[in-house]
N, C-alpha and C positions, 0 to 999 in steps of 0.2 A: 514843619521841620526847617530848624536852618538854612538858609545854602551856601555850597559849598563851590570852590572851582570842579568843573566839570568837564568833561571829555566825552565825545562820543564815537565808540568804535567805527570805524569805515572799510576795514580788511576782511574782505569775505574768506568765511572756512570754508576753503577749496578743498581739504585735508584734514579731515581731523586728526588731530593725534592720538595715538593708541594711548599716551599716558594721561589724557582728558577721559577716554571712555572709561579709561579702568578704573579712574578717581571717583568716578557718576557711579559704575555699576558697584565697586564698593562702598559706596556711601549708602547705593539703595539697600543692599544685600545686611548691612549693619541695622538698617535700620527695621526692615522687618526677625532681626535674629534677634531680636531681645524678646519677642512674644514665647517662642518654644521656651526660652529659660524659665521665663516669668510663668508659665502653666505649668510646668515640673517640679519648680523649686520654692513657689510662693506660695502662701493661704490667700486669700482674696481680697487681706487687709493691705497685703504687699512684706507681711514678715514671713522669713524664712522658715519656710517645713523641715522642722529642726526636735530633737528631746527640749523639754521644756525643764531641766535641771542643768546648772549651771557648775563641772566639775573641774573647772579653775579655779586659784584664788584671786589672782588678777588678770592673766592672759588672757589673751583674745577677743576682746573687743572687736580687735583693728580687723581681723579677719574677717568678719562679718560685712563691716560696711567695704572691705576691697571687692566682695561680688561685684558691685555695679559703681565703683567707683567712676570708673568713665564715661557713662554715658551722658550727662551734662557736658563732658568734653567734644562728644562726637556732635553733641544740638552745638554747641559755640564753633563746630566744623562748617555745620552746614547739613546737619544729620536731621531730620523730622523733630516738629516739636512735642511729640511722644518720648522722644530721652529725655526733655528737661519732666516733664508731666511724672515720666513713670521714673527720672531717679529722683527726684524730691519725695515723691510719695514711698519707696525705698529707704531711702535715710531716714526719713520721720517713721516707719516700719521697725526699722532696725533696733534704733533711739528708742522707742516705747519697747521692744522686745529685751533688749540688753538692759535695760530698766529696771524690768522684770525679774531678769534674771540676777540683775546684782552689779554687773561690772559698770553703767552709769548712773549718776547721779544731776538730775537737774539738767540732762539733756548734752551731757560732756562726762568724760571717764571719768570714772571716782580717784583712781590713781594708778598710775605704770607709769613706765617711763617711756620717753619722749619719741626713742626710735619705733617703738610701735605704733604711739599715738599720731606720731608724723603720719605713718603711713598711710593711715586712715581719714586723716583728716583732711587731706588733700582732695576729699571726695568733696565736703563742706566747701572750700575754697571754691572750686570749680563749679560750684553751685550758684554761690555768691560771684563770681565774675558772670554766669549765666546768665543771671536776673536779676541785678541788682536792685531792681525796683519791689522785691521780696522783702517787706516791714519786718517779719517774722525772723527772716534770716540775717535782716541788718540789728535788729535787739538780738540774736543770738553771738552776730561776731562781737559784741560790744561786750556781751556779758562772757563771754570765752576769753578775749583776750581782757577783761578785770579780773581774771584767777589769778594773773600771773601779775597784777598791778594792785594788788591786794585791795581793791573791789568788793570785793565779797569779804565780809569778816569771818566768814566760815571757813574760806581756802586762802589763808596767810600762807602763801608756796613765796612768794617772795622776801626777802630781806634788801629792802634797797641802802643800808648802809656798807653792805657785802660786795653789795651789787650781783647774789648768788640766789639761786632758785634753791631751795632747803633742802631738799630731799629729791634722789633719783629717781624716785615714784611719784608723781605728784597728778593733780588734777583740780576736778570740781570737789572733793574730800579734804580737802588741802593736802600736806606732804602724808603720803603712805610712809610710815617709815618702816625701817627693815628692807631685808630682800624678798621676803615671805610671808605670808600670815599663818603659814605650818610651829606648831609649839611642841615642840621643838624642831628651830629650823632644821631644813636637812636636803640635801644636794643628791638626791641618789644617782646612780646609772642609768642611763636612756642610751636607743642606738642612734636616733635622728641626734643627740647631743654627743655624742663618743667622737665625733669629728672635728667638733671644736676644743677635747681636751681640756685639762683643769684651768680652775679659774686663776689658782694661786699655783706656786712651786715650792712654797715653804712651810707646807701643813707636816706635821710632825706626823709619820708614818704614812704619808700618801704619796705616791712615785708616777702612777699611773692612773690614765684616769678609771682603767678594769680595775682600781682598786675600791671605787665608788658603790660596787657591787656590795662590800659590806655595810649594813644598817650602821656598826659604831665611827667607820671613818667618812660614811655619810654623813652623819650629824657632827661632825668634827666640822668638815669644809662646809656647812651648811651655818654652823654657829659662826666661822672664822668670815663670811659672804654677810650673813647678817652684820656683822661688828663693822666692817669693811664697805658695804655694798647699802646700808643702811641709812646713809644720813647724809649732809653735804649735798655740793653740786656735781656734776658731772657732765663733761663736753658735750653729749649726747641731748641733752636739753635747748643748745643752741637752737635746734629745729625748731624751740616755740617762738621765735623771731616774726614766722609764718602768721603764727594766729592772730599776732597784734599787727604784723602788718597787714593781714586781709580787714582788722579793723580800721585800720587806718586809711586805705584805698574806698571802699565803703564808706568813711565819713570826711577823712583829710584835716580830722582830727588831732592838734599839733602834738598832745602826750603819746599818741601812739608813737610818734617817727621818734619823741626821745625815750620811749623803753626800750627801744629796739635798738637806739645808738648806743644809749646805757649800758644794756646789758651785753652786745655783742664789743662795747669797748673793753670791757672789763676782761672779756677773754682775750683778746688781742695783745693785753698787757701780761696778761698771765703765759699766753705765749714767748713773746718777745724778754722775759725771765727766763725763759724756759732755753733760747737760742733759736727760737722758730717756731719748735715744735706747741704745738698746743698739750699743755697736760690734760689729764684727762680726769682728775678729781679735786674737789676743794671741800675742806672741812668747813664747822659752821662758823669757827673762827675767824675765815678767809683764808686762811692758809695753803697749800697745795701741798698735799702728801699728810694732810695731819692725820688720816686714822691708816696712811700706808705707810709708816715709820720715814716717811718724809720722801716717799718715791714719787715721781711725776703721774705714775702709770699704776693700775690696775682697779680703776676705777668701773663702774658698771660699764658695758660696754664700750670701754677704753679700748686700749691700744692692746693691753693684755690677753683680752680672752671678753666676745669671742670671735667680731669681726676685725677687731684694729683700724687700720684704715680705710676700710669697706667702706663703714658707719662716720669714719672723723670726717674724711674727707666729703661726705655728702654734707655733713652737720656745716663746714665750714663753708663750704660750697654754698651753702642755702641763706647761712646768716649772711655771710659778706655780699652776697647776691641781695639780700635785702636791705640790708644797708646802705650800700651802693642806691640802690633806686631810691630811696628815699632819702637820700641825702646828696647824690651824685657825687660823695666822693671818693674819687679814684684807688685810695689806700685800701679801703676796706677791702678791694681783691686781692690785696695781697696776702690775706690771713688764708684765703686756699691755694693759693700759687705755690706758699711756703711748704704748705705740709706736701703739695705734688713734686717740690721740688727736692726736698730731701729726703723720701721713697724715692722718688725713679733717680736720684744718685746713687740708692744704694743698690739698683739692679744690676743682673749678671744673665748670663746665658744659662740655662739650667734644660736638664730631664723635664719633661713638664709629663705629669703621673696626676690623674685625678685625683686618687687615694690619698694623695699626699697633701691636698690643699683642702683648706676648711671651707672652700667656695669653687668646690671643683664643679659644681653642677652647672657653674654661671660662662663655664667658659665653653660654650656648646660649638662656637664657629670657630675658637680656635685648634680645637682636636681635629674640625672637620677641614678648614685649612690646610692643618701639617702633614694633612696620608700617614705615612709609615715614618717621617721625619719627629721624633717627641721632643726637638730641642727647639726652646722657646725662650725670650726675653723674661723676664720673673725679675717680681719686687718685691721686697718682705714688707705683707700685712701687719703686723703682727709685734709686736717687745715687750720681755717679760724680761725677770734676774739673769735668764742664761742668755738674754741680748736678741738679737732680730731675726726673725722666725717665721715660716708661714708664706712661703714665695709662691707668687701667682702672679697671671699677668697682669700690667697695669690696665685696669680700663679705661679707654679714653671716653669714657664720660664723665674725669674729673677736669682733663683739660680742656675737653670741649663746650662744659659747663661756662667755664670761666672766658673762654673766648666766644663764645654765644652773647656774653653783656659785653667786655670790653672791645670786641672788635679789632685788639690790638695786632703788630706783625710779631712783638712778641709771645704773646699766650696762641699766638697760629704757630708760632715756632715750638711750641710745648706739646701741640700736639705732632707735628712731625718728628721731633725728638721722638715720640711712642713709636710712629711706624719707621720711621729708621733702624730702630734697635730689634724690629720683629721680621722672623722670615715667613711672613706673611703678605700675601695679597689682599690687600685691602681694598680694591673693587669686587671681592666678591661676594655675593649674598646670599646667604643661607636664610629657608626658610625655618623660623620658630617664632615662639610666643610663650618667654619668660616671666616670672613673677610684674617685673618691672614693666613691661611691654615696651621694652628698648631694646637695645645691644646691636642698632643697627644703626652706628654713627659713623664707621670709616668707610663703607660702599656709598654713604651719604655725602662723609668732607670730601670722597674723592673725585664726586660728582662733580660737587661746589668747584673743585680744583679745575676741574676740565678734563679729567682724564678718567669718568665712569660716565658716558652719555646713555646710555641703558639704562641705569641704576633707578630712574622713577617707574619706567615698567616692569623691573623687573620683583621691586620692594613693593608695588601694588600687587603683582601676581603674587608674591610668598605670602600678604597678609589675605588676601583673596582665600588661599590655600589653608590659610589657620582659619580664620572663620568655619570655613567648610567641616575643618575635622572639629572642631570644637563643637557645632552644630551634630556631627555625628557622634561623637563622644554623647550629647546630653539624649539623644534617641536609643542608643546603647545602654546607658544608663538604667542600670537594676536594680541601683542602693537600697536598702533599709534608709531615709533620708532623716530619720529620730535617732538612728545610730552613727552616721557617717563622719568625718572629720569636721573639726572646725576650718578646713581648708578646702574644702569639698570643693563650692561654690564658684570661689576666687580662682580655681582652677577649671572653671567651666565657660567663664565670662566670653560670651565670643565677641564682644567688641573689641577693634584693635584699633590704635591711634596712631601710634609712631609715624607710620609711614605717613599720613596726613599734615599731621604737625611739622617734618620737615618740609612735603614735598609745597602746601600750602604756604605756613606760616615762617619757613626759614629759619626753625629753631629747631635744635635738639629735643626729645622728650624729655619732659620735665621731671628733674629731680624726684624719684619715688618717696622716698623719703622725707616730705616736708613741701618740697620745691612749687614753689608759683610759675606762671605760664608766663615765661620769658622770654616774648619772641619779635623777629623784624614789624610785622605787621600781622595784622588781623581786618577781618571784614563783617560786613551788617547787609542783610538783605535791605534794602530801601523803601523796595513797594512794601514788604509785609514787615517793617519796623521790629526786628530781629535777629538777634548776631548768628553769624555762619553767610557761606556763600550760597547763594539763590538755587535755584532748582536749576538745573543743564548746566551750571556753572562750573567750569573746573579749572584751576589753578596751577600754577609751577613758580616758585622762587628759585632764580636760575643763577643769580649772581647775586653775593653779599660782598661788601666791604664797608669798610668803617661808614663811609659818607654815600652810599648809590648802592642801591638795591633793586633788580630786574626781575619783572613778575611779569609772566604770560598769563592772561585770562583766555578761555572759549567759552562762547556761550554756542550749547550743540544744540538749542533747540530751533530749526527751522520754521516755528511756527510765532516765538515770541520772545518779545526784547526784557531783558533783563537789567534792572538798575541795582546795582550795589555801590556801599562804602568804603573803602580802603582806609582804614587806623594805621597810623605811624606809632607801631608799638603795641604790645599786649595790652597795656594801663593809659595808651597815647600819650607817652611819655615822650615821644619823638615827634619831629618835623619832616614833613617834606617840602623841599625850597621849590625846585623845581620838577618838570618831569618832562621827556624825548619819549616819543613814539612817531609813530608812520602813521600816513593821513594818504588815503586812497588817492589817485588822481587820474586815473583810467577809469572808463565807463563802466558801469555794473548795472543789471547784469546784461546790457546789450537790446540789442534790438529782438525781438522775439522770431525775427524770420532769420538770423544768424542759429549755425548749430553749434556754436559755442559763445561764451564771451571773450571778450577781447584781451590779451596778455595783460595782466596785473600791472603796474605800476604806482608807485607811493613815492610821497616823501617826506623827509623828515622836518618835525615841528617841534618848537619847545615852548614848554606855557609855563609861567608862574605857578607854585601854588601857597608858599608862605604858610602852613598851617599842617593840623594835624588829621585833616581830612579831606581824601577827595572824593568825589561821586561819578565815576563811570556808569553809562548806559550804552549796553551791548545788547545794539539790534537782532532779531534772529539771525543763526549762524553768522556769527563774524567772532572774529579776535582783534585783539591787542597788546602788544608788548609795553609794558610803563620802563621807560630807565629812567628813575629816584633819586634825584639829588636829594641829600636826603644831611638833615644836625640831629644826630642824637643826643637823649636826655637834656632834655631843655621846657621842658612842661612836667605840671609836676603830676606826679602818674593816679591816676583814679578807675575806676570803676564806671563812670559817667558811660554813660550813652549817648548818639554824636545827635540824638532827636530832643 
């Protein structure tokens, strides 16, 4: 192995911290809860005990592979190397199961669209950052992202004279077209869909969407979705930026970084037409609005119907986020600042009513926040012909997405603009465990701020707490499991990461929807040549800013010294210049006929370190504070391994 500059711990753990123990005993607790899942809900090939008939036409793939999407994340923590073992064997499970059943082809969905396939494939990703040294999985990102570089003469999904992905469905099949493969299409009434309302407002006798109920005006808005919803580009595709750029990071590849400039510039312009706003559909023309009588808006998961800005704002979030890293330039953030900027201009103080919002489910800590208070800041999601619609609160995890890369004192300003405008406490923490396994970002900035010093114990205890019930949910578990939802699973998963990824890695959780792991640092055990922090190891990123980043390590085992890596960045795309810690300078641990040792004293030292890695060894029980002088994006980001 290389070497790197070096530092060796000298601060004896007089004290451990409660928030080191609780990082160890939920790291250990994760990592034996993945066996009860895996003996409930698997056949022994590792595919889900599931009906063997597939009654989608395109849906749900993605739901499948979210069971265990995480657990490759929680080995890249520091979690046993039984989650990379058993989520690779998972995915290649699932893959041959969905194969089966219809909805993949060649080891990649045959066709849907992007905001699903995001979702799911973020499992893949997190695989490929895992183990990069996976042959398997590096011919796989290559031949994933040539669907969309027309690689395959089978999946033509791209048009590079357009600069437009062809179809809102698209895949290994090439473009799906239509919205449906029902003949005659047809849109009927659902209650889980009754909350998002019509697609359109202009279907000739449809007012409501209880009018769906009828067969004839079903197949009306079903024909009018197909015509509509059928062909062209649409915003929501942005999130395959993801799949060429994990090829890209994986091989360093120069055609990946320009598909990815390509095609995210193409929408940048189509915004900046627009006045900001991103539209949300392109004909095959290139045109914007050509099959919506020239509207900006009501494209497949557009702005219209059925999350709005749920969905743009992560898509823009994700592409300018990769953008940016692979090009370092700074513009590219501005394609999601825009869209966050002109949403949260148009917010107001409002009733905040679950019923009333098409994502009322997502706002669990804010209902729990206001008591009997239901007045809340709210932005409209959401614009259709009678104009902007759909108020809910803003979540800051569009502007903390974007100041997690830029670092700026501007996009820190964007996110205080949120809590300014909310009568909320934002050191507070509610325990749950969302689709996303986030929504614990403002007990977090307020940490970061200085003014939630609890907030690591107390975000380790809530995920502590969901583990447990999650674990007891799957022992309660009665299902018919050949009958149960296509969502069964993904809401049984008891691995939880959030809290890790801040409290370790200094980064927001990652974008659900497409998002790569975008954070200050990341670590590699040393002795056993493998990423995540060592065993007894536990971590705290206690201060970001643009240039210096402060990380407590302990190593709580009294028995043995521990060597780890420290990466300047998810993909070490960053430098660390130099770095300040304390260097013992009082006797330890004393003379044996004394009954204590002697009072502590330290001082402070600065070392060199000009690169993007350093190598700490941490004696039994001792710590150490690194303060990180720290340039970011100045290396160009890979997947590499620091061995």
């Amino acid at each position: 192995m290389p070497v790197y500059p070096s530092i060796t711990a000298s601060i004896p753990l007089t004290q451990p911290p409660a928030w080191a123990v609780l990082e160890r005993k939920l790291i250990d607790v994760m990592n034996a809860s993945i066996h009860p899942f895996l003996e409930k809900y698997t056949h022994p090939d590792g595919e889900l005990i599931w009906g063997d008939t597939w009654k989608n036409s395109r849906d749900g793939g993605d739901d499948l592979y979210e069971s265990s999407y995480n657990w490759p994340l929680l080995y890249l923590l520091g979690g046993g190397a039984h989650l990379l073992v058993e989520g690779q064997r998972l995915w290649e499970a699932i893959t041959r199961q969905l194969t089966r059943l219809g909805p993949v082809l060649n080891e990649y969905e045959r066709g849907y669209d992007q905001f699903h396939q995001a979702e799911s494939y973020i499992y893949f990703y997190l695989l490929c950052l895992a183990d990069p040294t996976n042959q398997r999985n590096l011919e796989r990102a290559q031949r994933f992202a040539g669907l969309y570089m027309n690689e395959d003469p089978t999946a033509p999904n791209y048009d590079p004279e357009k600069r437009i992905i062809r179809a809102p469905h698209n895949g290994s099949g090439g473009p799906a077209w239509g919205f449906t493969d029902q003949n005659p299409p047809t849109y009927g009434w659902s209650a889980g869909m009754r909350v998002y309302g019509l697609p359109y407002e202009d279907v000739p006798g449809i007012h409501h969407y209880d009018d769906l109920k009828d067969p004839v005006l079903a197949q009306r808005m079903g024909a009018v979705m197909q015509e509509r919803m059928g062909k062209g580009d649409v915003v929501g595709n942005l999130m395959a930026t993801s799949l060429v750029a994990n090829a890209y990071l994986f091989t360093g590849e120069e055609k990946y970084r320009g598909w990815v400039t390509e095609y995210t510039d193409a929408w940048v312009e189509r915004a900046a037409q627009n006045g900001g706003l991103l539209p949300d559909n392109v004909g095959l023309s290139g045109q914007v609005g050509e099959y919506m009588d020239g509207r900006w808006y009501g494209g497949l998961y557009g702005w219209a119907w059925p999350h709005g800005y749920y969905n743009i704002g992560m898509a823009a979030t994700v592409a300018g986020s990769n953008a940016f890293l692979l090009t370092r330039r700074g513009d590219y953030l501005d394609l999601p600042r825009t869209q966050f900027d002109r949403v949260m201009a148009l917010g107001e103080v409002r009733e905040m009513r679950a019923d009333e919002m098409s994502l009322g489910a997502h706002w669990l800590d804010q209902f729990t926040a206001l008591g009997d208070d239901p007045r809340m800041f709210l932005v409209p999601y959401r614009y259709s012909d009678s104009g902007w619609f759909d108020y809910q609160p803003m979540a800051p995890v569009y502007p903390t997405a974007i100041w997690n890369i830029s670092a700026d004192a501007a996009d820190w300003e964007r996110v205080e603009s949120v809590r300014r405008a909310e009568p909320v406490d934002w050191r507070q923490t509610v325990s749950f465990h969302n689709k996303e396994d986030g929504g614990h970002e403002k007990p977090w900035l307020r940490f970061l701020a200085g003014e939630n010093p609890d907030y690591p114990e107390q975000i380790l205890q809530a995920s502590y707490q969901q583990v447990c019930r999650r674990l007891e949910l799957i022992r309660q578990d009665a299902a018919d499991l050949t009958q149960v939802s296509i969502h069964h699973w993904q809401q049984l998963n008891p691995v939880t990461t959030e809290a890790l990824i801040q409290l370790t890695l200094g980064a927001p959780q990652i974008i659900y929807n497409g998002g790569l792991l975008h954070c200050r640092v990341r670590y590699f055990d040393a002795d056993r040549q493998r990423p995540g922090l060592p065993e007894d190891v536990a971590a705290l990123v206690e201060t970001l800013e643009a240039d210096r980043t402060v990380i407590r390590l302990v190593n709580l085992s009294p028995f043995a010294g521990r060597n780890l890596i420290v990466q300047a960045g998810g993909f070490g795309e960053h430098r660390f210049d130099s770095v300040r810690f304390a260097v013992r300078s009082s006797d330890y641990p004393g003379s044996q006929h004394a009954y204590a040792a002697t009072p502590l004293e330290s001082e402070e030292c600065t070392q060199p370190v000009g690169g993007q890695y350093l190598h700490i060894y941490l004696p039994p029980a001792t710590e150490i504070t690194l303060d990180l002088a720290m340039t970011r994006y100045v290396n160009e980001p890979s997947y590499r391994l620091p061995w």
